[in-house]
N, C-alpha and C positions, 0 to 999 in steps of 0.2 A: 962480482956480479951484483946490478944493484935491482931491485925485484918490490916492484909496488902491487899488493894486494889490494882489490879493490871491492868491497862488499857495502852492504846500504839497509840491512834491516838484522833482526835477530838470530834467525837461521843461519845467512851468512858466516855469522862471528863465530859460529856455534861449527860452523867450517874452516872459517879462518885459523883457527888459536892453535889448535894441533899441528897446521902447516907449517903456520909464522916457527913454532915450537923444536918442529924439526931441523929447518932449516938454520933454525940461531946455533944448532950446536954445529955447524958446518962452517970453519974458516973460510975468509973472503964474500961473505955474501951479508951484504946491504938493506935490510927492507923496511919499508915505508907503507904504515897501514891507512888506506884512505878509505875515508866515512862518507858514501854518498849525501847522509842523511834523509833518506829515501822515505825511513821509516823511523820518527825518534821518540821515546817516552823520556821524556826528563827523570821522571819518577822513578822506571827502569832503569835506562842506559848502568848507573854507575855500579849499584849492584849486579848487573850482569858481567859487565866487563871482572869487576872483583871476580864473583865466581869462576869465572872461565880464566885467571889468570891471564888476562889479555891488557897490553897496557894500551895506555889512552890512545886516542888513532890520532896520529900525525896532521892531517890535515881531515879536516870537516865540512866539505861544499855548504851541507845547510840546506837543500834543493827543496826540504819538505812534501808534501803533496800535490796534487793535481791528477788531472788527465793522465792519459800514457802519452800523451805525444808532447805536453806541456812537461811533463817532470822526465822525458827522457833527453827532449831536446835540452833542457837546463841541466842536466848531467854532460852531456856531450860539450857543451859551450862552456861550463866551467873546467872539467877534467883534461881537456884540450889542453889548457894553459897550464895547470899542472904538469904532463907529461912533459911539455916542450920545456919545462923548467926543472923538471928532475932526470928527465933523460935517461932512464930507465932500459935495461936490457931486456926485460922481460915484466910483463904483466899478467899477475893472477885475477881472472876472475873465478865466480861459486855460485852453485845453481840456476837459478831463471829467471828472478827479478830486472825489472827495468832498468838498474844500473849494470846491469852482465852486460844487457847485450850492447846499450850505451857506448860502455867501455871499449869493446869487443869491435865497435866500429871506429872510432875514434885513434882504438892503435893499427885499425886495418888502414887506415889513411895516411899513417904517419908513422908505417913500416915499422911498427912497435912488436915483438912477438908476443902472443895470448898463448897461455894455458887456461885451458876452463877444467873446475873439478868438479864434476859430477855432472862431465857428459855422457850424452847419448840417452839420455831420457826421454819418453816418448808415451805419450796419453792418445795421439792421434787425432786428437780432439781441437781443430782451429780455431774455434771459439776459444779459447783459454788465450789470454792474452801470452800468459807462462810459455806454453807451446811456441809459438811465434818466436818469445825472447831465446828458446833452447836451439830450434832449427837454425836461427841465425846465427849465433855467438857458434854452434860448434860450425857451421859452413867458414866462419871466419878465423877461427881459434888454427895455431900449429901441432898445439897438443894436447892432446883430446885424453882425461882421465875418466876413466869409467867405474863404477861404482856396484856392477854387473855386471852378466856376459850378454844380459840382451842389450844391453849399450852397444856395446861391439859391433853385435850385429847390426841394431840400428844403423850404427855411422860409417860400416860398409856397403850396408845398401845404398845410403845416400852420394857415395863417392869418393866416399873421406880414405886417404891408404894408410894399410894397415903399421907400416913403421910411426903413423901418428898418433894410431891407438894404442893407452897403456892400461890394463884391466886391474885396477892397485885395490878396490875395494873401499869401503865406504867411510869418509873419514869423520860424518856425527858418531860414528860407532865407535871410533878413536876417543872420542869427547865424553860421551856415556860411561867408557871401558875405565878411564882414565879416573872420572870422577863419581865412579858410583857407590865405590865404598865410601869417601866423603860425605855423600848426601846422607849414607844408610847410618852412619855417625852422627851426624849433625840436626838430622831432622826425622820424624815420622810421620805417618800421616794421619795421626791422631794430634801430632803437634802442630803441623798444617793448619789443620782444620778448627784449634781451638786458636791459634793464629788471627786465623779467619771470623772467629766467633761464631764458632758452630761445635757444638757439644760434643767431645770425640764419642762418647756413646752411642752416636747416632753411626759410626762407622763402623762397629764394633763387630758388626757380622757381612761385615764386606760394603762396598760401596761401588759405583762406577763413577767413570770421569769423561766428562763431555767436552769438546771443545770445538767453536766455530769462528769461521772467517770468511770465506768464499764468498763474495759476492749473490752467488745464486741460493746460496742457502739463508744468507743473513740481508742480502738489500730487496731480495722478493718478500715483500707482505705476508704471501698467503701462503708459501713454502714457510717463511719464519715460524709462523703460527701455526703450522703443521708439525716441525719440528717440536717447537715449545710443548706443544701438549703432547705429544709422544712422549719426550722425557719427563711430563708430570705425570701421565700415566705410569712409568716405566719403576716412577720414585716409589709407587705406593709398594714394590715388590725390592728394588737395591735404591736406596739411599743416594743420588746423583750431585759430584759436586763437578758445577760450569764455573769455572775461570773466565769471565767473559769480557771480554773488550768494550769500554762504558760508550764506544759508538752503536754497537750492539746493543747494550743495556738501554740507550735511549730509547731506538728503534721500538724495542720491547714495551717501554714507556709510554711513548706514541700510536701502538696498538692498544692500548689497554688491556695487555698480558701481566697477569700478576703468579708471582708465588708462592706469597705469602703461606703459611699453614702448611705447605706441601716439604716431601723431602727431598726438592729439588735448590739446592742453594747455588746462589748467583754470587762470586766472589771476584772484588779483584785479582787481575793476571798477577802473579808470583813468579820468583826469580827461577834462574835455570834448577837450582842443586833441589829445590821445593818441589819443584815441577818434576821431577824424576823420583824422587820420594812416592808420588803419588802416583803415576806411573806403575811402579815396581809394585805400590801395594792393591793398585787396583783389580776389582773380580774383574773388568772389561772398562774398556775406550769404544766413547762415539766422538768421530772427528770427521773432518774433513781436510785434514792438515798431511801433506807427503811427509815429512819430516815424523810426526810420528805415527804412521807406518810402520816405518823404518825402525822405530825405537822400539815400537811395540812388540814388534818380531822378535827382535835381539831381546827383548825380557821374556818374551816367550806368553803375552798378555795377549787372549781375544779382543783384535781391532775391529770395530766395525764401521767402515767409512763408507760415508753420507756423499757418496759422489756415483756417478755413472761409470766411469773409468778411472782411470788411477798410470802416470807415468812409471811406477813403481812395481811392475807385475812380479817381480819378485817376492814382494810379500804376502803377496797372492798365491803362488805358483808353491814358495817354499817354506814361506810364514806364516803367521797367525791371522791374516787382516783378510775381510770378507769385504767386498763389496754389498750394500747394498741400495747403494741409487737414490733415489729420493721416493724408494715405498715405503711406508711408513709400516705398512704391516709386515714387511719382510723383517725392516729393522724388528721391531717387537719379535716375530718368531723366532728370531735368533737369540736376541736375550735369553728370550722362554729356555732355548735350548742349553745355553751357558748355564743358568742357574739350573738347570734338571742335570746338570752334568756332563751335559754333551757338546762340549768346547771342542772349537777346531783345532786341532795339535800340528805345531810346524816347528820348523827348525830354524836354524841361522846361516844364510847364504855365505858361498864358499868367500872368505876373503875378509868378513864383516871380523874382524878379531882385534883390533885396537892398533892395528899397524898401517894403516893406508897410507899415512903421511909418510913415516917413512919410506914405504917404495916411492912416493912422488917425490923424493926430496932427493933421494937415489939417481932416478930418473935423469931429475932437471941439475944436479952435479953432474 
């Protein structure tokens, strides 16, 4: 069986390497990792792949940025000519990026079979471009892995039958389970942080960890600058450090937002094993990132995501992570309430245990 994974930014890979992992220890099966290039940091990529143990990706489209309909159609018009030329039994797509669903059409046309992992995820929210790439790719996908049981039901309601749905659980949590004693080896987050050039003293009595991406919270003006001074307010009580994306930082720049003096630090983004380090030793997470959610749960860390809904109700329902929207005063009240001691306490959804790949690997043998 010869089986092309196909992912396009960080997260992906961060799904990919436990699959590719499982499946290599299985005689007769072929795989071939393709790099939309969707999403690429030169500066990252190499150190990440290191950490995740993922070897280099076989082939590289390159497609870079654009529009969604510019970087999806140039996914589609080059991956084309790849399939027809690897001929492949099966195609793995991962999560909800513009090359999921790209892919997902591409082998729907050329009678290719699709697995998507970490279907049936659902925000409800059509605005999100993400939503769109998910509805689609699983209406088109054969086999549908779910990462929850509201998945399931999701993609029963929608029409999908149930021999296509398989409930294996979530396979970042594979990735985290795998490599967290390495991180807790290899890094602190006092070491992080002097990394970064910020004094570990200033962590010393806890810290939070911020991070943003989302278009509505980082390419709106007046949201940005609502947020920014929430977390400079927030620094003068926990210590705040943002990993921030230098398209972000310009933005920032271009407002005349400054930090300076405050205990709000703005650091370049850091590799996967760092980023979990800090993580793990965080009093709390403001994000807007699904991914960690996810992670945040599983360490058992107060998430407080900067969004209105969330595809991920499970970390809601069973985990740690609090929605709160883009009030700025709710975010603050909940802080208040962490630091007085009154964290949300949740647990870790049934399945989240560092095996998912292998049931999917099970499966698709």
């Amino acid at each position: 069986m010869k089986i092309v994974h196909v992912a396009g930014a960080r997260p992906n890979f961060m799904k990919v390497a436990p699959v590719m992992a499982a499946l290599g220890k299985k005689d007769g099966i072929r795989q071939v990792l393709l790099h939309t290039g969707q999403h690429y940091d030169a500066n990252m990529s190499e150190i990440f792949f290191r950490q995740l143990g993922l070897p280099a990706p076989d082939i590289n489209l390159e497609v870079g940025s654009g529009s969604h309909a510019t970087q999806t159609a140039q996914i589609m018009t080059k991956i084309e000519a790849v399939l027809l030329n690897k001929k492949p039994d099966m195609v793995l797509v991962y999560g909800d990026i513009n090359s999921t669903v790209a892919a997902a059409l591409v082998c729907a046309k050329l009678l290719i079979p699709v697995a998507h992992v970490e279907a049936g995820l659902r925000s409800f929210d059509r605005t999100m471009p993400e939503e769109i790439n998910r509805i689609v790719t699983d209406q088109l996908a054969e086999m549908l892995f779910t990462p929850s049981v509201d998945g399931d039901e999701n993609l029963l309601r929608e029409g999908k039958k149930a021999e296509q749905i398989h409930f294996v659980g979530n396979v970042m949590i594979d990735t985290l389970v795998r490599l967290q004693e390495k991180a807790n080896a290899l890094h602190s987050p006092q070491q992080v942080a002097e990394n970064c050039n910020i004094p570990a003293s200033m962590m010393s009595n806890g810290y939070g960890l911020a991070t943003l991406h989302r278009p509505s919270n980082v390419d709106e003006p007046i949201m940005l600058t609502r947020i920014i001074d929430t977390l400079l307010e927030l620094s003068h009580d926990l210590p705040m450090l943002f990993p921030i994306h230098p398209r972000t930082l310009h933005r920032l720049k271009g407002l005349g937002i400054h930090t300076e003096g405050a205990s709000l630090f703005l650091v370049d983004p850091v590799g996967y094993l760092e980023f979990l380090s800090l993580q793990q030793g965080a009093t709390l997470i403001v994000t807007d990132s699904g991914g960690i959610q996810e992670e945040s749960t599983y360490l058992g860390v107060p998430c407080l995501t900067v969004r209105e809904n969330t595809e991920r109700p499970v970390t809601v329902t069973t985990g740690t992570n609090v929605l709160v929207g883009q009030d700025m005063n709710k975010l603050k009240s909940v802080v208040f309430s962490i630091l007085n001691g009154d964290a949300k306490q949740g647990s870790i959804p049934p399945l989240w245990d560092g095996r998912a790949s292998e049931r999917i690997t099970d499966i698709i043998c």
